[in-house]
C-alpha positions, 0 to 999 in steps of 0.5 A: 042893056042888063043882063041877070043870073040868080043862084038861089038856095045855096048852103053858104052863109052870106057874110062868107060871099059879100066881100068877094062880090064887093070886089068884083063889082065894077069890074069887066068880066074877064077881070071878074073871071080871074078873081073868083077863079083864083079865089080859093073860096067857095064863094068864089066857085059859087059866084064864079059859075053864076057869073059864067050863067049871066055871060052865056045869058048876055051872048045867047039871050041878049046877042052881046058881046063878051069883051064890052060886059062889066058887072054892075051889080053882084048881091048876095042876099041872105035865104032862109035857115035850116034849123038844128040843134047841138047837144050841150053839157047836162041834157041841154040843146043850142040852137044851130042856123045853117044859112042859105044864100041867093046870089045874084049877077047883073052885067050891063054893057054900059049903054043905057037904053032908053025904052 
């Protein structure tokens, strides 16, 4: 069974988080817990607390236990832009996009049910 946590609108760009979810997929979550929290990272404090979300979603909502959960999906997709500008020599403006991201953590306990 699968069991989801979304983290959404978070001021992080997404190519910051990709490697570190890359990282943790496939992996059991206790593994997965010790690499985001050792991550010095923001992304790894972000996805470290949407991980513990899908763990309490699995445990009080899907009545599942912890030791059996692995990740099998964790996407960070990109979220929309807040647009500013920064001011350049001679009167002239740049455009900045500050990036937003969803994080997104699937856990399964490698049963595939069939409904």
């Amino acid at each position: 069974m699968d069991v989801t946590a979304q983290t959404r609108f978070v001021r992080l760009s997404p190519l910051k988080a990709r490697d570190l979810a890359r990282r943790i997929q496939g992996r059991p979550v206790a593994e997965a817990l010790d690499i985001t929290g050792f991550s010095d990272r923001k992304a790894g404090r972000l996805l470290g607390k949407t991980l513990k979300s899908a763990i309490a979603n699995a445990e009080n909502n899907a009545k599942l236990s912890v030791d059996d959960l692995i990740v099998k999906r964790a996407v960070v997709d990109e979220g929309p832009k807040i647009k500013r500008h920064w001011p350049r020599a001679r009167g002239g403006v740049r455009p900045v996009r500050r990036r937003m991201a969803h994080l997104t953590v699937v856990l399964s306990d490698g049963e595939n049910h069939v409904e």
